[in-house]
PAZAKOL-894698 format. One record per residue: residue in one letter; z, x, y of N, C-alpha, C, O in turn. Coordinates in steps of 0.001 Angstrom, whole numbers, plus 500000, padded with zeros to 6 digits. Layout:
<sites>
AZXYZXYZXYZXY...
</sites>
This chain:
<sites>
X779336894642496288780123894165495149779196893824493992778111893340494315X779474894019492533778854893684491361779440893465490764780320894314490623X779551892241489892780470891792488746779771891538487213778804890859486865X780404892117486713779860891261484991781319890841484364782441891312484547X780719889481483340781532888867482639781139888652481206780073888419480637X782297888804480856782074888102479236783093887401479354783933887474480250X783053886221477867784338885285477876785334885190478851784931884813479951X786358885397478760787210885249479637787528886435480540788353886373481451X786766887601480204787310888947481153786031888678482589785069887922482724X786424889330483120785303889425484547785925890426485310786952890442485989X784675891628484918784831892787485478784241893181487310783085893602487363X784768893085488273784038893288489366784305894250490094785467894481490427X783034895176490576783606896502491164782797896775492580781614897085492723X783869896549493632783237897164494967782894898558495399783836899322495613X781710898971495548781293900091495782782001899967498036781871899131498931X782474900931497945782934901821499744783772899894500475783589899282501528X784411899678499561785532898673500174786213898512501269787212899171501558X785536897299502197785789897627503262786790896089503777787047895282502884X787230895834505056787545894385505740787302893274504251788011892785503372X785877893273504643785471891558503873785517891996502139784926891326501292X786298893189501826786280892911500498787865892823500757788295892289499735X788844893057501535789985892315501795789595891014501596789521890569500450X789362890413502461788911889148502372788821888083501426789411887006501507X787748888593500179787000887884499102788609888384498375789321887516497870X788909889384498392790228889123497290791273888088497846791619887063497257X791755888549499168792612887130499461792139885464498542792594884697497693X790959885642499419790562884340499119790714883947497751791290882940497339X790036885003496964789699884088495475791396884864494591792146883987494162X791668885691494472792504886170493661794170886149494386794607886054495532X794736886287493084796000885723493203796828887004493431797906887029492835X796521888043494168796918889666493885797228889535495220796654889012496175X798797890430494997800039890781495984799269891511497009798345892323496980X800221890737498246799129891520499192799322893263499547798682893998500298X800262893471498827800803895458498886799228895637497685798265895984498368X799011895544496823797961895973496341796791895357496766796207895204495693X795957894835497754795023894759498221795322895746499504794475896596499780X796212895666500086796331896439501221796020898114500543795212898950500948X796981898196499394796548900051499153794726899953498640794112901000498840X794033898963498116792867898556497368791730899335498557790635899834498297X792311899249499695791305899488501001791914900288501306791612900419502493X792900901266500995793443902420501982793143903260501385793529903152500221X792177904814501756792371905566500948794117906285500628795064906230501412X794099906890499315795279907342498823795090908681498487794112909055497840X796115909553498954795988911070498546796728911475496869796520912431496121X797355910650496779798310910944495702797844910124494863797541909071495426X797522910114493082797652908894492263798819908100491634799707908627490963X798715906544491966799774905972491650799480904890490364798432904694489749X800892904235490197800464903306489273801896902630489831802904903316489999X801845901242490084802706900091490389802329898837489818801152898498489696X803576897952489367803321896924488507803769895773490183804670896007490989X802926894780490205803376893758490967804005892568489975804284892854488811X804205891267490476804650890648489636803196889496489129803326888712488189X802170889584489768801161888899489074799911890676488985798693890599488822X800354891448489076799041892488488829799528893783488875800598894072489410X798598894781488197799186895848488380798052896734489141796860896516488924X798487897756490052797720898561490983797948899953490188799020900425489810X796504900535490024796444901932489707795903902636490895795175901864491519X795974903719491407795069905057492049794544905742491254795573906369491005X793538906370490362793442907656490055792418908660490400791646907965491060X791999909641490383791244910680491226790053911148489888790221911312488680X789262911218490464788159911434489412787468912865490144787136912890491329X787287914322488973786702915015489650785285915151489563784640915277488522X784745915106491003783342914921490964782842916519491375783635917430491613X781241916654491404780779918491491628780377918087493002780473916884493242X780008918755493811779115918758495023778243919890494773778772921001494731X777035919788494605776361920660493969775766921467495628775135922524495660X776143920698496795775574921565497498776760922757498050776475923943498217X778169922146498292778970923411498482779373923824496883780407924481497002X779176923775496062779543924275494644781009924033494368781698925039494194X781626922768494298782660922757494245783255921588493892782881920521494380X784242921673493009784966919956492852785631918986493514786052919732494398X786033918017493784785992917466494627787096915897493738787088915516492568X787823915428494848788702914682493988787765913189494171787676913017495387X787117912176493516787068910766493430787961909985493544788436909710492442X788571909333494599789185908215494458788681906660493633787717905991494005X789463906356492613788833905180492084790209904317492284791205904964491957X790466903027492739791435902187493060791424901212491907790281900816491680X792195900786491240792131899314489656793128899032490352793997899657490960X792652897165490015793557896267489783793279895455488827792090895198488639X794465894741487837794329894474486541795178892982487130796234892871487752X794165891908486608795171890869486116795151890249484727795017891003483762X795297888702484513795537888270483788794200888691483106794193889191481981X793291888512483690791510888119483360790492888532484344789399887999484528X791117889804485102790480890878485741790141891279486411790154890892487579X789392892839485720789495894425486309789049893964487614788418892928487824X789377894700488354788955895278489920788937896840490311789891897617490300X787568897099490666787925898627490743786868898807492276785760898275492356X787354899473493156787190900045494269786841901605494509787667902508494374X785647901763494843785211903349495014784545903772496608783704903088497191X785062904881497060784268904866498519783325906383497984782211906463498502X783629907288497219782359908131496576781784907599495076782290906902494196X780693908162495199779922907163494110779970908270492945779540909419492844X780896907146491875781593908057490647780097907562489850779802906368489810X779299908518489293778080908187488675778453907940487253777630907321486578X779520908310486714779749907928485713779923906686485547779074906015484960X781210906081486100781111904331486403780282903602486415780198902756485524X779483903670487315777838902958487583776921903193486330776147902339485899X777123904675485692776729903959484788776981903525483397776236903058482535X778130903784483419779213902840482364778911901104482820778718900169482043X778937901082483822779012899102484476777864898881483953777775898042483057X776472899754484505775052899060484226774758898866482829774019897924482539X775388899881481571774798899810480544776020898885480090775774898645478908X777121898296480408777632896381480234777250896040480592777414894966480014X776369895762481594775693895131482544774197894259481741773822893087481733X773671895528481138772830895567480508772822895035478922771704894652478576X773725894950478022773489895071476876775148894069476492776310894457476617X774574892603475968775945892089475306776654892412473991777636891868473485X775676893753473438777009894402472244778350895176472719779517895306472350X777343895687473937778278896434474721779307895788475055780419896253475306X778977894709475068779819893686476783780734893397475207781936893576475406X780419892998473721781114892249473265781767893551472754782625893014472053X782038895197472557782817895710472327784051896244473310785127896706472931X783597896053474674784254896827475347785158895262476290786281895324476789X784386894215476283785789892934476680785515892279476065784830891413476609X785748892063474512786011890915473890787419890701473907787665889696473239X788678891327474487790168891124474196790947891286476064791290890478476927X790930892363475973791500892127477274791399893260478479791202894453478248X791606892559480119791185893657480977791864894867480822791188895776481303X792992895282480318793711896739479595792875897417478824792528898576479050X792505896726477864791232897128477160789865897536477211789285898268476408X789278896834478526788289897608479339788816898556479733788342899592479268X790007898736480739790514900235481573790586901258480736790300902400481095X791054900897479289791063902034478308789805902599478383789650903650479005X788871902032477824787349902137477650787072903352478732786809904532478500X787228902626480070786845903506481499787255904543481848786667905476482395X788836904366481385789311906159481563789075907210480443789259908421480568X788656906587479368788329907033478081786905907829478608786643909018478429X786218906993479184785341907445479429784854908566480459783968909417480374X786042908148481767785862908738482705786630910431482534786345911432483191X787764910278481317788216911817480970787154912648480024786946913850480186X786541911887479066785820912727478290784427913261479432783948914395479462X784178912560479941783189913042481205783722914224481715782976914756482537X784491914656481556785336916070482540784742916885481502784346917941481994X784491916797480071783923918400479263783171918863479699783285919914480329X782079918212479510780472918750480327780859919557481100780549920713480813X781742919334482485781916919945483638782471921125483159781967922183483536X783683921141482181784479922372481936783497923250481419783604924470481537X782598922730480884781405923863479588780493924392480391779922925443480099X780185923533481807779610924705482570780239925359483513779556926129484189X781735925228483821783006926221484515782597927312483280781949928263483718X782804927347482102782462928115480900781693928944481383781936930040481888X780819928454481239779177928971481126778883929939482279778231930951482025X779406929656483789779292930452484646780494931553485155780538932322486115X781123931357484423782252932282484176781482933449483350781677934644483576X780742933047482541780553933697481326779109934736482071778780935893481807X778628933938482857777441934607483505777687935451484793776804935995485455X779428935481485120779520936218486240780438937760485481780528938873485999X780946937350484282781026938454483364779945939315482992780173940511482806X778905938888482874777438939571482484777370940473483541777349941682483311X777315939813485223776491940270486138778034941546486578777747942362487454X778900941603486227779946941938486677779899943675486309779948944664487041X779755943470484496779566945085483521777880945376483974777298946241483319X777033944592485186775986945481484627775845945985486193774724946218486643X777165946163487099777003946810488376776649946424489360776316947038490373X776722944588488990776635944024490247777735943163490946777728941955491185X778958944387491286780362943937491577779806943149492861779645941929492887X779575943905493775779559943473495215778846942255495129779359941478495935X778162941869494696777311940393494835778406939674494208778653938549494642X779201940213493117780123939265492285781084938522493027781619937504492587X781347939087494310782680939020494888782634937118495280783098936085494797X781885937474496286781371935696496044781764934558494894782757933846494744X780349934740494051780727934000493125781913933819492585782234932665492300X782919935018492296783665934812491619784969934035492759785941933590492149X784989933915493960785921933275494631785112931845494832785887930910495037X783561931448494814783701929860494291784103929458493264784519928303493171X784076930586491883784252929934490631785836929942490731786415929160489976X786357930477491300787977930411491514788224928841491949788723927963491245X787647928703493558787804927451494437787231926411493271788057925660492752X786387926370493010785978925294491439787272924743490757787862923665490819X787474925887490095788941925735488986790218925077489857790887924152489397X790467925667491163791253925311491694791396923906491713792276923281491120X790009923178492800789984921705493397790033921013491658790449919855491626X789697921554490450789273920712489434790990920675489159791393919515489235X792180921751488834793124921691488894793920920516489160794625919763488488X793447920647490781794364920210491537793801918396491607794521917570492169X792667918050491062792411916710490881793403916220489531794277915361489648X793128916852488391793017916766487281795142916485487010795818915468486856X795411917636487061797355917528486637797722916265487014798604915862486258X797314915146488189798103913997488344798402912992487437799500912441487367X797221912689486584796612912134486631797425911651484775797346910533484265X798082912807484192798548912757483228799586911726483330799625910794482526X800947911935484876801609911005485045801321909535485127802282908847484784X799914908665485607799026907800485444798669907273483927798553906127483493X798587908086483523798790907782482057799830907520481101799786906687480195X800843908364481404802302908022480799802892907011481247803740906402480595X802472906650482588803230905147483020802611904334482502803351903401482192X801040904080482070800633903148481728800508902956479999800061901925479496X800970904094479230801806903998478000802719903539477873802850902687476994X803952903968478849805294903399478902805838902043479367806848901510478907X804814901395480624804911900159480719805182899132480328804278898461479831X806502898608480392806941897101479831806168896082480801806709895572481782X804622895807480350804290894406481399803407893692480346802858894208479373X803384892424480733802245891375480116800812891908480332799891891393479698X800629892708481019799274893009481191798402893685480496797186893564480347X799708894905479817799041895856479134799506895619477476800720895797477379X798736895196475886799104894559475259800181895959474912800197896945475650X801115895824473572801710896552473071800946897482472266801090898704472304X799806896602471247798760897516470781798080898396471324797419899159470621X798079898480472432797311899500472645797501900597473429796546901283473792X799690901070474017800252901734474062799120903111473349798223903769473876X799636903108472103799346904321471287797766904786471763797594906003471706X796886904182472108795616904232472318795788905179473649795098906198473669X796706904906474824796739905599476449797673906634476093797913907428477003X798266906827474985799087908089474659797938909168474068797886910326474484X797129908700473164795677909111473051795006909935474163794437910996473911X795081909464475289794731909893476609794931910847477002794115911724477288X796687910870477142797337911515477224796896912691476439796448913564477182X796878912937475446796705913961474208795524914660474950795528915878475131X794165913571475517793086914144475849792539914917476976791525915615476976X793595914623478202794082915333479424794835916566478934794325917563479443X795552916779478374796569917767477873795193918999477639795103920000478350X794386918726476716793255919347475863792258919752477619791895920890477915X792129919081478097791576919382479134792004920359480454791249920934481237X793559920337480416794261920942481143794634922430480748794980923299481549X794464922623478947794580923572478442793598924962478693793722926168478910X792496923883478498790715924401478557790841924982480284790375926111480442X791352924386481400791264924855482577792269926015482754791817926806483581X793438926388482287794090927308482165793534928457481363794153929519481290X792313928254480727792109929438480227791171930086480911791055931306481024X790128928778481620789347929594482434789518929755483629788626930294484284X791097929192484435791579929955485111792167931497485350791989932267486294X793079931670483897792952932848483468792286934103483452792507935264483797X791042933169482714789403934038482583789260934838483929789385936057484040X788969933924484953788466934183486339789478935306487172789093936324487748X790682934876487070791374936008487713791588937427486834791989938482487325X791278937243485612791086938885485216789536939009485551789239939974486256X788837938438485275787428939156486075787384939858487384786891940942487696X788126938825488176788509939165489425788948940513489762788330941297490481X790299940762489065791214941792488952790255942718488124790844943775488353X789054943130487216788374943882486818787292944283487780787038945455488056X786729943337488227785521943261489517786272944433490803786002945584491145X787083943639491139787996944947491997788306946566491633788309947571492344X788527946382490410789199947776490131787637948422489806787636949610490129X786120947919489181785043948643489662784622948434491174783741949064491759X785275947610491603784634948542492942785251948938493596784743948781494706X786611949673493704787486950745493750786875952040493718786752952967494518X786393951714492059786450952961491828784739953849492360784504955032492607X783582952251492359782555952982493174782984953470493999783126954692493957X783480952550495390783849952821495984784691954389495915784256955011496884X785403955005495393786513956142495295784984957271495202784580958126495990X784458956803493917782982957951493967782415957986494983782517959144495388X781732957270495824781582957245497321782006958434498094781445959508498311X783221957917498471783769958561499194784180960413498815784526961432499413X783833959914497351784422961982496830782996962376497415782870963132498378X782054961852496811780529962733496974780553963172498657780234964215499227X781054961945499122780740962426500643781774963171501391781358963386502529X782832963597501220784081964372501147783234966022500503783246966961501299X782700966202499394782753967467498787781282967866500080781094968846500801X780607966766499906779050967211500595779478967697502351778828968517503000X780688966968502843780998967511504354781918968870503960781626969849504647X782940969076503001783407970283502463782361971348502915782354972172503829X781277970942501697780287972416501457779417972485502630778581973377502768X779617971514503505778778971787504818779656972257505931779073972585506964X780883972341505899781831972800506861781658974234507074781244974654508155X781985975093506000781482976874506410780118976665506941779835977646507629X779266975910506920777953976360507375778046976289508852777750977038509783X778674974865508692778496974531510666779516975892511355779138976505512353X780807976208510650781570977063511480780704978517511704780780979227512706X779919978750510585779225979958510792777622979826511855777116980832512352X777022978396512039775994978645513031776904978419514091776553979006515115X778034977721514207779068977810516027779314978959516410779316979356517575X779644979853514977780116981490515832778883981794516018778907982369517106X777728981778515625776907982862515643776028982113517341775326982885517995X776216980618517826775916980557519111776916980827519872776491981010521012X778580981000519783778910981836521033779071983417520828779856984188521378X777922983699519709777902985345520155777323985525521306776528984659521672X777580986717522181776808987301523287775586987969522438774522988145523031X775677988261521384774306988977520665774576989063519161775402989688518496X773178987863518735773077987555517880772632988331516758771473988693516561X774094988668515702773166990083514492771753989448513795771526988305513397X771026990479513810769780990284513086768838989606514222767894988919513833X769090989796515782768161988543516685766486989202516631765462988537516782X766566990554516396765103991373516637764866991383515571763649991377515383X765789991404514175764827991482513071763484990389512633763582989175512813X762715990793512266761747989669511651761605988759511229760832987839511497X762853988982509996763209987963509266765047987699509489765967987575508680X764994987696510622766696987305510940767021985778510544767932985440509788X766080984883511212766349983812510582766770983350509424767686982569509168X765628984191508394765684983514506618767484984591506329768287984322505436X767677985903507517768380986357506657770036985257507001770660984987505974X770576984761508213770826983726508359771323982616507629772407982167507256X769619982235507545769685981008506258770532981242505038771469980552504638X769850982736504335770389983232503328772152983405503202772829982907502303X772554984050504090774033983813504384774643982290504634775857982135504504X774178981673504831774452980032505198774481979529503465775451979053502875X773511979724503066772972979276501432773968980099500391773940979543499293X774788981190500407775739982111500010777023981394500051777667980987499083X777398981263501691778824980588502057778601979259501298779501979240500459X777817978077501159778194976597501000777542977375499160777632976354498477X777148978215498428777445978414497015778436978870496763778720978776495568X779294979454497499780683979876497328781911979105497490783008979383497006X781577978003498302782508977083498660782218975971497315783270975771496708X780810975077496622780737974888495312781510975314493916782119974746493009X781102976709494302782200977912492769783415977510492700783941977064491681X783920977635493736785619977553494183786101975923493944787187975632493441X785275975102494317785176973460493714785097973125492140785733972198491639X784281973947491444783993974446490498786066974945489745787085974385489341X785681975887489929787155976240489418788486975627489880789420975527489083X788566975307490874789570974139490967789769973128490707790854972596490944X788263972221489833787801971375488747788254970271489379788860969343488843X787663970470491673787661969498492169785941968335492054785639967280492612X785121969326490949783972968769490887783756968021489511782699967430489288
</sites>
């Protein structure tokens, strides 16, 4: 647990909340026991509920895992009272930590971000914690943009990969990200003492800024499945060349093989005493598969 305070706000945030941070809230805070109980449960869904002394948020923060390449939902748990934040994390949202340390650190900070009220910090945090999602989108961008490169210069088959993590990416970022708008509209729309009236318009703001973010992921969702759908149709069509070259090459080798099969179940092989029976042979072999070419040729199967 770490807390900072200014005046009357006191911000405290348990990092992987366990039993005894049940506990320390019973004890010291005046918060319903349905929101300490969800405070320690993880939650799949994000919520927002008003109690009658506090209000309980869920919301999902998307984090990267840089070792499977992929997004990943953050659970962050708030509770808001009269005179304050509580926030609960069991993955470590690096943004937070270091949003807390640099209040932590610096009382201009501390005097812009709680000189009024704990609503007013949460603004701050989700303010903070949505604009943190660009970065991430600009390098969804960026490697989108680099699997387009590798895509026109003939390196489908390696593409195939990448382009189904950069899919799974967009997806998990998706599928963190859409809730999260409803989280916001409740806490615009909210008739409670907790959240002032002024600053409605500020979480509709939010709103506006998720929207912009959700837009940006639809395009490079978009993006990705026509790459996809292009990546395929070149390697179709290698693939299709493939298979002609090796189709015409067993073609023009078919008269050859049928003509050395007859010529081993002859009882007597023409040309066996001549000298040059072999090359003459060959020569007939080298005739039939140029004649079978010509005829490929004019049927403008070549």
């Amino acid at each position: 647990m770490r807390e900072v305070k200014y005046k009357n706000i006191n911000w405290i945030d348990f990092e992987n909340p366990d039993k005894e941070s049940t506990y320390y809230l019973q004890e010291n805070f005046n918060i319903h026991p349905l929101a300490i109980e969800e405070f320690v449960t993880p939650t799949i869904r994000p919520r927002a509920t008003e109690y009658n002394n506090c209000i309980f948020l869920t919301v999902h923060i998307p984090l990267f895992d840089a070792v499977e390449r992929t997004t990943y939902p953050g659970e962050l748990d708030i509770v808001i009272t009269k005179n304050h934040l509580i926030t609960g994390h069991k993955q470590d949202i690096y943004q937070l930590t270091d949003f807390f340390r640099k209040l932590e650190s610096s009382e201009g900070r501390k005097k812009l971000y709680m000189n009024e009220t704990p609503a007013h910090l949460l603004y701050h945090i989700l303010e903070m914690l949505i604009e943190s999602c660009f970065p991430r989108l600009a390098h969804i961008h960026k490697n989108i943009d680099v699997i387009e490169g590798h895509v026109f210069n003939g390196d489908e088959t390696e593409m195939v990969r990448e382009i189904s993590l950069a899919k799974r990416d967009i997806l998990n970022f998706r599928r963190t990200l859409k809730p999260q708008r409803s989280i916001l509209e409740s806490l615009a729309q909210m008739e409670t003492r907790f959240i002032p009236s002024e600053l409605k318009p500020y979480y509709q703001d939010l709103i506006g800024t998720n929207i912009r973010l959700w837009s940006s992921l639809e395009s490079a969702k978009e993006t990705i499945e026509s790459l996809e759908e292009t990546n395929n149709s070149l390697l179709s069509n290698k693939l299709n060349l493939t298979m002609k070259v090796l189709t015409i090459f067993s073609a023009i080798m078919l008269p050859m093989t049928v003509y050395s099969n007859i010529l081993a179940m002859s009882a007597k092989i023409p040309f066996a005493s001549h000298p040059f029976g072999f090359w003459i042979h060959i020569g007939i072999m080298f005739f039939i598969s140029l004649f079978t070419i010509v005829m490929f040729k004019i049927k403008k199967w070549l």
